[in-house]
DRENDO-1510 file (C-alpha; in Angstrom, 1 decimal, always signed):
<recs>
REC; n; res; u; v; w
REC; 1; UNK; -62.4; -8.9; -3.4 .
REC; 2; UNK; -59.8; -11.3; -4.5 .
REC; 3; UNK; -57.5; -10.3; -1.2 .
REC; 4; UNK; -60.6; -11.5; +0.9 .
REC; 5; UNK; -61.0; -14.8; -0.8 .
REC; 6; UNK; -57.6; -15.5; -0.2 .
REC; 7; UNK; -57.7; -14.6; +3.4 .
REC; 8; UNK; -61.2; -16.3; +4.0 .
REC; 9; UNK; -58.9; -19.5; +2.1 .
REC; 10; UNK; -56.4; -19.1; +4.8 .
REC; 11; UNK; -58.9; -19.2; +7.8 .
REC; 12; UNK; -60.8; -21.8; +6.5 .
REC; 13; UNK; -57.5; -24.2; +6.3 .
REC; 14; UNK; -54.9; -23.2; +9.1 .
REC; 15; UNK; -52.7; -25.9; +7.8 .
REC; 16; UNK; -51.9; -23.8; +4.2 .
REC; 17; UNK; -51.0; -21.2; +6.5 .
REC; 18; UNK; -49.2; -22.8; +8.8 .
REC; 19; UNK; -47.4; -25.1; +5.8 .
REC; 20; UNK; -46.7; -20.9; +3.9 .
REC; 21; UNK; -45.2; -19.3; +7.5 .
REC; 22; UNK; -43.0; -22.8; +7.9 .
REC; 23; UNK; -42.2; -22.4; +3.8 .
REC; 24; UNK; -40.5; -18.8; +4.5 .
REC; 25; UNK; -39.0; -19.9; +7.6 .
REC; 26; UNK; -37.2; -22.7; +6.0 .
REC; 27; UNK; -35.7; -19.9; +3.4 .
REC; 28; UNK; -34.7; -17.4; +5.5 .
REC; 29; UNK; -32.9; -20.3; +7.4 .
REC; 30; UNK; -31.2; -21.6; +4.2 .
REC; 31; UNK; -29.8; -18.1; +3.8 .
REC; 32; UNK; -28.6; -17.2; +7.2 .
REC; 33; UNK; -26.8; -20.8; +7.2 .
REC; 34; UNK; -24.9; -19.7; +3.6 .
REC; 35; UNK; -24.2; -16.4; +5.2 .
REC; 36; UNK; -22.8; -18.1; +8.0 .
REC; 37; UNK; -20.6; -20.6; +5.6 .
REC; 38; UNK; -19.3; -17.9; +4.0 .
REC; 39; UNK; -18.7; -15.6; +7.1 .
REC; 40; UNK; -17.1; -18.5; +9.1 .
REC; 41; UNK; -14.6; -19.3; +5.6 .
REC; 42; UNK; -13.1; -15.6; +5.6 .
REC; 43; UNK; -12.6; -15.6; +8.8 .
REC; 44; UNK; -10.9; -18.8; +8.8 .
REC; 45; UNK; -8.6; -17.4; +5.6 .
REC; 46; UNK; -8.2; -14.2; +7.6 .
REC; 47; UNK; -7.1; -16.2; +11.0 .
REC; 48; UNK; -3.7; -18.1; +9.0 .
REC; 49; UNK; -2.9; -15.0; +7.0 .
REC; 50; UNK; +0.9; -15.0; +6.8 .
REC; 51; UNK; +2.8; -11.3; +6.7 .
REC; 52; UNK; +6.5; -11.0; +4.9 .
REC; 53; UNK; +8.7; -8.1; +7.1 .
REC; 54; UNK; +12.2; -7.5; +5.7 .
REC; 55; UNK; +14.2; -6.4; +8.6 .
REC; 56; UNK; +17.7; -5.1; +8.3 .
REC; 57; UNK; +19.7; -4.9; +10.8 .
REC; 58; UNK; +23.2; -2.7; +11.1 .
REC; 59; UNK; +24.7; -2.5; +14.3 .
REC; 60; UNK; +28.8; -2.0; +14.7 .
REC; 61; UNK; +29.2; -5.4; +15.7 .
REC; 62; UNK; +26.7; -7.2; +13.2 .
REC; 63; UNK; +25.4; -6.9; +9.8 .
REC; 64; UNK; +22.4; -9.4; +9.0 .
REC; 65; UNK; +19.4; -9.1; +6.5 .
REC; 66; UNK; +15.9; -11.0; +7.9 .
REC; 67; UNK; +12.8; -12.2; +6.5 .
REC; 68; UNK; +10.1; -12.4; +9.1 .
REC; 69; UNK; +6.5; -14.2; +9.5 .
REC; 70; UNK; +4.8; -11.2; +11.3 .
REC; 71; UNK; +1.5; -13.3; +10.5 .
REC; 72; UNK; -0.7; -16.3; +12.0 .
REC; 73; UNK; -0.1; -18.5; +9.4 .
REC; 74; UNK; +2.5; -20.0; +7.5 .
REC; 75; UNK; +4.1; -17.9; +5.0 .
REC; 76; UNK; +5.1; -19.7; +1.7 .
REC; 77; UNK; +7.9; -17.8; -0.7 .
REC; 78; UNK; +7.4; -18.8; -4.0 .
REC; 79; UNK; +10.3; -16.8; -5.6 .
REC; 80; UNK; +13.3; -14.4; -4.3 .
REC; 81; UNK; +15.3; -12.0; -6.1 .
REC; 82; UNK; +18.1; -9.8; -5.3 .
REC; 83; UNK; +18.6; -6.8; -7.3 .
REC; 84; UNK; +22.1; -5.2; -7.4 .
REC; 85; UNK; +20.7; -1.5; -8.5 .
REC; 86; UNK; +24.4; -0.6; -10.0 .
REC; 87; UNK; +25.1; -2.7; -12.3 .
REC; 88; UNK; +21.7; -4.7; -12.5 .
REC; 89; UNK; +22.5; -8.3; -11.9 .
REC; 90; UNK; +19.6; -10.3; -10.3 .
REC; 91; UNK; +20.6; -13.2; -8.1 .
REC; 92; UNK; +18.4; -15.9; -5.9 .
REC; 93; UNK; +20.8; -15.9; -3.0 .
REC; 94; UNK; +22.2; -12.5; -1.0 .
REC; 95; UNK; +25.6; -13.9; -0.5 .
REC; 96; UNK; +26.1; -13.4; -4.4 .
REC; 97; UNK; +25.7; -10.1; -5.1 .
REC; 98; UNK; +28.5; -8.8; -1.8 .
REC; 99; UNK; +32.1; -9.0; -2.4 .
REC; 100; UNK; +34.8; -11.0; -1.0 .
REC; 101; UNK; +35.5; -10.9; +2.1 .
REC; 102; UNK; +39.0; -10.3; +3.3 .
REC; 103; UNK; +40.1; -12.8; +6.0 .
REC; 104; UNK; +36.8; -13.1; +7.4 .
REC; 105; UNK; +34.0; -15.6; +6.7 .
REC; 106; UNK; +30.3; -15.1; +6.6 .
REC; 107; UNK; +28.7; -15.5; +9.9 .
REC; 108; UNK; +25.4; -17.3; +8.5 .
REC; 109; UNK; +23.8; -17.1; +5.0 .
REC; 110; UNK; +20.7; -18.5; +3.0 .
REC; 111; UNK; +20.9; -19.8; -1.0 .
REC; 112; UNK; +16.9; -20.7; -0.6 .
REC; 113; UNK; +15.3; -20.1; -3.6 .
REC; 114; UNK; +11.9; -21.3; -1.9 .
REC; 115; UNK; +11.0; -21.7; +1.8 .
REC; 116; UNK; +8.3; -21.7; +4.5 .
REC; 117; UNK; +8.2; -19.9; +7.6 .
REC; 118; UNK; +6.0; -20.6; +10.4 .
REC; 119; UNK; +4.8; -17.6; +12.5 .
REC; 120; UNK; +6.8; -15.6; +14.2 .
REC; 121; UNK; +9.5; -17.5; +12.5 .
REC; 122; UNK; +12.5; -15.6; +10.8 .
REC; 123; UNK; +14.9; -16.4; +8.1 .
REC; 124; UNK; +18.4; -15.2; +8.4 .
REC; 125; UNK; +19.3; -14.4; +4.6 .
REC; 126; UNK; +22.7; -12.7; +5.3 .
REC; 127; UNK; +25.1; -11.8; +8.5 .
REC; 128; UNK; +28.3; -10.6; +9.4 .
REC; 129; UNK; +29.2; -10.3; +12.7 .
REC; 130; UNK; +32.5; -9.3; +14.4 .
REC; 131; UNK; +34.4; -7.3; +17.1 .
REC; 132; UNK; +34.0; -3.6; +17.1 .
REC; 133; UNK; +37.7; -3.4; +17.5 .
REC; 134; UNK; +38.5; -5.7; +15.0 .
REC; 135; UNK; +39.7; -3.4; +11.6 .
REC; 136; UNK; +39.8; -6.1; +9.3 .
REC; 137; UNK; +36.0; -6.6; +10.9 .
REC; 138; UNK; +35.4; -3.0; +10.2 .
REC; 139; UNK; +36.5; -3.2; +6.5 .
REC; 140; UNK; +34.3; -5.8; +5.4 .
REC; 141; UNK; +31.3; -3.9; +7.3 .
REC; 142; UNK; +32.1; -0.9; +5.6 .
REC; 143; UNK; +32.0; -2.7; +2.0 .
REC; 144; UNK; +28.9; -4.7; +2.7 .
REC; 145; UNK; +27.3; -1.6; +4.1 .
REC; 146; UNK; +28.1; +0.2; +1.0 .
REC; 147; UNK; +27.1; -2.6; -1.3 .
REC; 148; UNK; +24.3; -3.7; +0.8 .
REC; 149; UNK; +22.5; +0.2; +0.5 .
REC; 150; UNK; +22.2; -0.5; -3.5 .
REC; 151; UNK; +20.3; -3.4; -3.2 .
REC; 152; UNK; +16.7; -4.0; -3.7 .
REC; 153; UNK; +15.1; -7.2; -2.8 .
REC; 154; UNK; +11.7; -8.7; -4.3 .
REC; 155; UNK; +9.4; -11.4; -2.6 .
REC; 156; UNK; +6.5; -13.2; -3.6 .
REC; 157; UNK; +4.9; -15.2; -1.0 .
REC; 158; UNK; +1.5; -16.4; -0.7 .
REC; 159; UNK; -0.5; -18.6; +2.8 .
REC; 160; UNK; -2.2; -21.7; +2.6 .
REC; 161; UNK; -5.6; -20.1; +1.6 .
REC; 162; UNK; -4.1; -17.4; -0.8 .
REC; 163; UNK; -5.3; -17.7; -4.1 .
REC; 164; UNK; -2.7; -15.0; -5.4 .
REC; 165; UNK; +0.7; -14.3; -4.6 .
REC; 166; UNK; +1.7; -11.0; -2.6 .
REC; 167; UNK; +4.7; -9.6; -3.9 .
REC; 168; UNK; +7.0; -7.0; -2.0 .
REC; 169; UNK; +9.6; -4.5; -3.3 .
REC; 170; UNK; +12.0; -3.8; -0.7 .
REC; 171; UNK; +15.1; -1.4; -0.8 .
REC; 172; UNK; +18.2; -1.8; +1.3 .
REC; 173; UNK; +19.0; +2.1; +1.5 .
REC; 174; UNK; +19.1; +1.8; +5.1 .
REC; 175; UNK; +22.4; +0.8; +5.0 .
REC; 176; UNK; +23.2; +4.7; +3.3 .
REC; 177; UNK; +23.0; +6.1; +6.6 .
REC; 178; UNK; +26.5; +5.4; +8.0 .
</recs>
């Protein structure tokens, strides 16, 4: 009884009805347009998401430890450590923690504590590089190798959308293989 009195109501005044289907309308718009918002803001955090790779490198004619911005958006390190796994000593800068040289000078080092990397940018954090036939080359290789293969490196980096910081453990025991 009381579902025909409302539909008689309805036919009688097409306007209520037409007011109640435009009513619903309106809301389902409202929340595809907030779905939308919210789609179109993780994708836009998703599209500048910055990626830290460590890359060592160990050739016979150059030594050199990388950081690399494998991402699309800039990659901001908030803190670097270097962790000498012997004897424990953290340092902020590479070049601290490898012994002196004899009669040969770094090729390139980094003391950042804090830096930004564009993508596809890279960050040369220690290198040696030399002749091959060179033996005062080939000693100081062979004692950054060994010193470099007890090393353990941690980074924490965040992007410009990031509300948390990514941190990365990263051991140098590729350097045990020679």
């Amino acid at each position: 009884m009381k579902s025909t009195i409302c539909l008689s109501f309805l036919i009688d005044k097409p306007e209520i009805s037409i007011a109640f289907l435009a009513l619903i309308v309106s809301i389902i718009g409202v929340f595809i347009s907030i779905w939308t918002i919210r789609s179109s803001q993780k994708h836009n955090k998703l599209s500048v998401k910055p990626i830290a790779y460590i890359l060592p490198q160990n050739y016979e004619d150059k030594i050199c430890i990388n950081i690399q911005n494998k991402g699309t958006g800039p990659l901001i390190v908030k803190n670097i450590e270097f962790i000498d796994l012997k004897t424990k000593i953290k340092t902020k800068s590479l070049v601290e923690l490898m012994p002196n040289l004899q009669n040969y000078h770094w090729s390139n080092f980094s003391s950042a504590k804090e830096f930004v990397l564009s993508p596809n940018e890279t960050k040369i954090m220690l290198e040696l590089s030399g002749e091959i036939d060179d033996n005062i080359y080939i000693l100081n290789r062979e004692l950054i190798r060994e010193k470099l293969s007890n090393i353990e490196i941690y980074l924490e980096y965040t992007g410009i959308y990031e509300d948390e910081n990514i941190n990365i453990k990263y051991l140098l025991d590729w350097y045990r293989r020679y």
